[in-house]
N, C-alpha and C positions, 0 to 999 in steps of 0.2 A: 340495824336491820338484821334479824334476824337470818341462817342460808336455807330452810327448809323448804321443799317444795309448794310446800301452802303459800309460803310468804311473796314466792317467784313469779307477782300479780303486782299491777298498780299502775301508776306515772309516775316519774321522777323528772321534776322540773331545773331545767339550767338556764338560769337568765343570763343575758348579754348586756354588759353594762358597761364596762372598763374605757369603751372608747369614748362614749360622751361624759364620763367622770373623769377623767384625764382635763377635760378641756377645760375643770375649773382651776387645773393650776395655774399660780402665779408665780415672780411676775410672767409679763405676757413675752418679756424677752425669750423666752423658754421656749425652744421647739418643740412643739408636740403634735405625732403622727395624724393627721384628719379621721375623722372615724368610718371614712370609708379606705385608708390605709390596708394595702393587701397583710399586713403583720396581724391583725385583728381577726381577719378570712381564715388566716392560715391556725392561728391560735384558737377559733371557736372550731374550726372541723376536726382539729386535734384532737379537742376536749371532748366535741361527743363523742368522736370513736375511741378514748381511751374508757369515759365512761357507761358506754355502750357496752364494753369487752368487760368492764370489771361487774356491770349486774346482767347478764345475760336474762332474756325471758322477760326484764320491765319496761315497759315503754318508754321511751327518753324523749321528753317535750322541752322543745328550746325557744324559748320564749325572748325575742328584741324588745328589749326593754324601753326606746324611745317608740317602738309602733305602737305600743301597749300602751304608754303617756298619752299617745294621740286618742287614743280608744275611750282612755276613761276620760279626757275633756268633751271627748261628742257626747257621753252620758252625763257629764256636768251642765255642758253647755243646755240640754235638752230641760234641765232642771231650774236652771238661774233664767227667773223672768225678770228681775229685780233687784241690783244690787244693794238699795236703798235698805231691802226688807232680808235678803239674804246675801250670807259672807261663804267665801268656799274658804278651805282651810288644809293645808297641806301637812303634811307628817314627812315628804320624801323632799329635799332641795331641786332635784332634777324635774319634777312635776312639777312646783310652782313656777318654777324659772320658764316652762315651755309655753306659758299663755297667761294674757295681761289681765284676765280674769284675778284672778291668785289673787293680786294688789300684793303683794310678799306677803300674806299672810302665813308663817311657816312656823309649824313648830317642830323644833331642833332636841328630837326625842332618840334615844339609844338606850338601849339594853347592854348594861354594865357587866362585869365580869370579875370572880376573884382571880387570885395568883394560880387555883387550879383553871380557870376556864369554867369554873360553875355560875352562876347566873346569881345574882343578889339583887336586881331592880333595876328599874330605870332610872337615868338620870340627862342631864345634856349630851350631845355629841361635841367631840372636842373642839375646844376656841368659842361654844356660846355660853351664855345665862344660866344660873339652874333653873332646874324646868317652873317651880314656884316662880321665879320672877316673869318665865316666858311666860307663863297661863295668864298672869295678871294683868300685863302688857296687851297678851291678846283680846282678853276679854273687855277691855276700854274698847281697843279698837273696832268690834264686834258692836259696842254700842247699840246694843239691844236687837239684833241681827239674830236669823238664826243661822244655822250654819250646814253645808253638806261639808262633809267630813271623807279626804279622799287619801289612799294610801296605794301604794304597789301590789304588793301580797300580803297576808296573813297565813303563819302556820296554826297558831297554838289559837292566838287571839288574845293573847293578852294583854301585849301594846295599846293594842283598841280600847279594850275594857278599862286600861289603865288611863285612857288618854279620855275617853267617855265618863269616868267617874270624878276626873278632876274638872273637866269642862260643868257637867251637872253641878259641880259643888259650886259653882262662880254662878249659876244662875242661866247658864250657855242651853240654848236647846238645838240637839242635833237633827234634823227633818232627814236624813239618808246620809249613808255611809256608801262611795264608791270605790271598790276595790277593784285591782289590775285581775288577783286570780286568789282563792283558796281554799283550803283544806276543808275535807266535810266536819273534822273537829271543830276549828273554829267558825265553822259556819253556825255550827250548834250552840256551841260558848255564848257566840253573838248575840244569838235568837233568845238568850236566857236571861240577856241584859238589855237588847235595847229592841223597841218595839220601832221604829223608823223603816224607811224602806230601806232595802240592801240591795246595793245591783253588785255585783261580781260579772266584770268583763270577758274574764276568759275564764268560762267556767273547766274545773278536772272534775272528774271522778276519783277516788281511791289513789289522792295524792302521796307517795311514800315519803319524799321528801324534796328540800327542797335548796340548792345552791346556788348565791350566785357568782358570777364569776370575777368579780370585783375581793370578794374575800380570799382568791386565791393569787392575787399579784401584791407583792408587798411594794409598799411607799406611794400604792395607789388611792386616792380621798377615800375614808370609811373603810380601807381593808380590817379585815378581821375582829376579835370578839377583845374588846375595850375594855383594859382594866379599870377597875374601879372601888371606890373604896367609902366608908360611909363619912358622911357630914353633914352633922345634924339630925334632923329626921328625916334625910335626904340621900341621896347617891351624889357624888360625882368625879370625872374622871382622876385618875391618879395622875400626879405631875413630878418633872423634874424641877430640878433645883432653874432648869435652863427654861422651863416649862411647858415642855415637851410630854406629850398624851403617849402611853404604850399600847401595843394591842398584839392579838395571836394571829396572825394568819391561821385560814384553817391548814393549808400545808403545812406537810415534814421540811424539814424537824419542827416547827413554829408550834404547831397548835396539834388535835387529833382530831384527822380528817376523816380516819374512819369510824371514828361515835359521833362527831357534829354532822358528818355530809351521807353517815351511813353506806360507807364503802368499805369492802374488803381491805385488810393492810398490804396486800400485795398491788391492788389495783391504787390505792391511796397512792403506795411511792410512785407508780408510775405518775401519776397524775402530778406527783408531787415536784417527780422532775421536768414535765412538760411547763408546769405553769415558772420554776425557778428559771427553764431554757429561757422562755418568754420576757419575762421580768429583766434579762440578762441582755438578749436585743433591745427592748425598748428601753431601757436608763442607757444604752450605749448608744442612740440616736439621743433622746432627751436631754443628754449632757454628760459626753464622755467623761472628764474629769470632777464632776457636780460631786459634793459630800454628801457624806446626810444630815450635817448639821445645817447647812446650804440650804436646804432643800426643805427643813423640816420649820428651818423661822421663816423660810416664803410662803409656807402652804399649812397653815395652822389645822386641817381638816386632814391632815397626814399623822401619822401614828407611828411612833418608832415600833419596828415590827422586834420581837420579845420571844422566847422560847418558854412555854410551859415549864417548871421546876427550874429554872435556869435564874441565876442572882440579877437583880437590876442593876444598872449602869454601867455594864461590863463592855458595850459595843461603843468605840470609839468614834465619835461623831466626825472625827477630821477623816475617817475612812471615807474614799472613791464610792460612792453606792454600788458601779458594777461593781468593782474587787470585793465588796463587802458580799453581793450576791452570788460570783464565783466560788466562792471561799465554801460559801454555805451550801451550792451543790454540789460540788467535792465529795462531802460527806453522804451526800446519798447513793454515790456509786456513778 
């Protein structure tokens, strides 16, 4: 984002997610704070008012991510007369899981990443199928079904597009696509490729961009942007020897938060130490002594968090998670 006064226009969306992604860890031995936990209160008013202070002038929409789950099943639900004749089909694990509609029908899609953090395709998210084996899977179970096709957000659109041209190749017909909220880009994208209805639940205007706050706690399910690397004529994620998925946070030092989230570098570090303070209490309630090796073969949707330019295999899995997280906010002052 650009700092010119032209530019000092728009919404800037912050979704809230980390407390009910928490609750898929396993096992269940694991303490984990409820998602109406005051550490959660106190970490969402944080975050706007740090990023409030670093874009003065844009409007900051923060968006609960479990209200907004609720929001696009009342537009599903309005749509499904007929399970027989129609299948709904989810892109996000937290929306299928929240109504028996779903039947699991999920598909377990992520936008991969090289060793810079550049974008090369999609592929699985860590611990499932490649996506070729999901689509084929799904599309038996589809069994001639058509399908509304529902997702969180969209920036760009091209998850969609990408997730709508493999569905078409299988013979799949989409009758509507319902999204949580997005961009008038990919609204356009959309419109160029699928002639379906589109509901968008929480409509913005002149969305600038968009973070949510799951990518800014690291060892949280799905933080950050997913190495990945090719196979075949496919994507998918890169592994250890242990078989362990990497990923960037968008935080300092991990990832760059200020060309992914479009924030100032001054405002980034801050944000950068609010979200490592947070990470730092909640793995110190979660399991004071817990590694991250611990941690990383109980919860295969966990992602060894990596620093851009930084060598693989270098973070010691017998490492405390907090000492490992201490260590790493040190360095930002």
């Amino acid at each position: 984002m650009n700092s010119t006064e032209s530019d000092r226009h728009g919404t800037y969306v912050v979704t809230y997610d980390v407390a009910s992604r928490l609750q898929a860890f396993r096992p269940k031995t694991i303490t984990i704070p409820r998602p109406n936990d005051q550490l959660f209160e106190r970490f969402h008013m944080s975050l706007f008012q740090k990023i409030q202070q670093a874009l003065p002038g844009i409007t900051i929409d923060t968006i609960e991510m479990s209200e907004l789950r609720r929001k696009i099943w009342e537009q599903v639900d309005s749509r499904i007369t007929d399970l027989a004749q129609q299948a709904v089909l989810s892109t996000c694990p937290e929306i299928a899981d929240s109504n028996p509609k779903s039947e699991g029908l999920l598909l377990n899609i992520n936008r991969l990443f090289n060793v810079d953090g550049q974008l090369i395709g999609h592929g699985p998210r860590p611990g499932f199928k490649p996506l070729a084996k999901q689509y084929d899977d799904l599309a038996k179970k589809f069994a001639g079904r058509s399908v509304v096709l529902i997702e969180d957000g969209a920036f760009s659109g091209g998850t969609l597009r990408s997730v709508l041209h493999e569905l078409n190749s299988r013979g799949i017909t989409v009758t509507a696509i319902v999204i949580g909220f997005c961009c008038t880009r990919a609204k356009f994208v959309l419109g160029q490729f699928f002639r379906g209805e589109l509901v968008i639940v929480h409509p913005i205007e002149s969305l600038l961009d968009w973070i949510p706050d799951h990518d800014l706690i690291p060892f949280i399910p799905n933080c950050g942007r997913v190495l990945g690397e090719a196979s075949g004529d496919s994507f998918m994620p890169v592994r250890s020897a242990e078989g362990f998925s990497s990923a960037y946070p968008y935080i300092l030092p991990f990832g760059k938060i200020e060309e992914w989230a479009s924030l100032p570098i001054e405002g980034a570090r801050e944000l950068s130490r609010l979200c490592l303070d947070t990470s730092i209490e909640l793995f110190g309630r979660v399991g004071q002594k817990m590694t991250i090796g611990e941690l990383l073969r109980a919860n295969p949707r966990v992602s060894l968090p990596i620093e851009i330019g930084a060598k693989s295999g270098q973070i010691d899995q017998n490492m405390e998670i907090r000492v490992f997280l201490e260590k790493v906010r040190k360095r930002l002052g």
